[in-house]
C-alpha positions in Angstrom: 23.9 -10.2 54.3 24.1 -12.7 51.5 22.1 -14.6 49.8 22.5 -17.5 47.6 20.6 -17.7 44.2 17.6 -19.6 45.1 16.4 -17.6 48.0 16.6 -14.1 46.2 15.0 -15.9 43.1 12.3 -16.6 45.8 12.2 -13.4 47.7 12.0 -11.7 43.9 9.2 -13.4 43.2 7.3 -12.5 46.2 8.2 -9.2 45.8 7.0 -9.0 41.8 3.7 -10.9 43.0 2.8 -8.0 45.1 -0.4 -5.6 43.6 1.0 -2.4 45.5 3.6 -0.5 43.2 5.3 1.3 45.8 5.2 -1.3 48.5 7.1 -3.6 45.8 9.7 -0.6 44.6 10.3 -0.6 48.2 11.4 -4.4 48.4 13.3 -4.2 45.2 15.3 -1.5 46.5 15.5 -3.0 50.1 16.4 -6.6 48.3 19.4 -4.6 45.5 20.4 -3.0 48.4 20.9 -6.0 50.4 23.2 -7.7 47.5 25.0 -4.5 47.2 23.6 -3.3 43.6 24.1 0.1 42.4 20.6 2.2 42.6 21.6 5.1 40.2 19.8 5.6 37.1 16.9 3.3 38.3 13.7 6.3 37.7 12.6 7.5 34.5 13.9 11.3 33.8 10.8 12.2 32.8 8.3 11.1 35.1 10.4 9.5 38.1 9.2 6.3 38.3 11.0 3.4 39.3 12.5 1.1 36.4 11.7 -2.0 37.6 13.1 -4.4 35.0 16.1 -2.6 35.5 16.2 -3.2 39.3 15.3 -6.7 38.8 18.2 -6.9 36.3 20.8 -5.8 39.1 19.7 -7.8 41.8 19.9 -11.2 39.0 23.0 -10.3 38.1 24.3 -9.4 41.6 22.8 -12.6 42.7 24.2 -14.4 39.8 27.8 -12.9 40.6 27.9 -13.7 44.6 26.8 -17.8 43.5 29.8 -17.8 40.0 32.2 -16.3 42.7 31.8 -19.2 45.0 32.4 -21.4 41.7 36.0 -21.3 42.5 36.1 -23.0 45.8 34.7 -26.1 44.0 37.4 -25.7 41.7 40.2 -26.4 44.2 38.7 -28.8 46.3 38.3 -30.8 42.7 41.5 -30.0 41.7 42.9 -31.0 45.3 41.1 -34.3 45.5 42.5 -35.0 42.0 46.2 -34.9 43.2 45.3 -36.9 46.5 44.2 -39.6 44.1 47.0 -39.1 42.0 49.5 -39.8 44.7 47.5 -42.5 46.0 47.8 -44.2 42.7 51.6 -43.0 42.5 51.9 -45.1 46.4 50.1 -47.9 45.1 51.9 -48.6 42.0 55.6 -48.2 43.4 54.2 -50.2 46.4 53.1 -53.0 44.4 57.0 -52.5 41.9 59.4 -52.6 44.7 57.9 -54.0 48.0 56.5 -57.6 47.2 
């Protein structure tokens, strides 16, 4: 499923408002999973807790990636409407030349 920026910005801070830690490592990993982040490397060696920031840094920047990669689509339909507009001028002026 995806998401658009502003509703995983919202879901993540629901999720880091929660008070139970392992109810919101569960989100986080249910939410990075959801925008297809990577979840290796996300405990501590030592003591195998979850990194947090670190999950919260993948979903951003997976969040981040999905709304630059729609980015292009803007793009062309600017780029498009440019050479309508061109043409239309193009018309216009050899309209207005030749035909009087």
């Amino acid at each position: 499923m995806k998401l658009i920026l502003f509703s995983v910005q919202r879901k993540l801070r629901a999720i880091l408002s929660m008070s139970n830690n392992a109810e919101r490592g569960t989100a986080l990993r249910t939410l990075a999973q959801e925008l297809g982040c990577s979840l290796g490397s996300i405990y501590e060696l030592q003591t195998g807790k979850l990194l947090e920031e670190e999950v919260v840094r993948r979903i951003q920047d997976a969040a981040r990636e999905e709304r630059d990669s729609r980015l292009w689509w803007v793009a062309f339909i600017s780029a498009a409407a440019a050479v309508v507009s061109a043409l239309t001028a193009l018309i216009a002026v050899i309209h207005a030349k030749f035909i009087p």
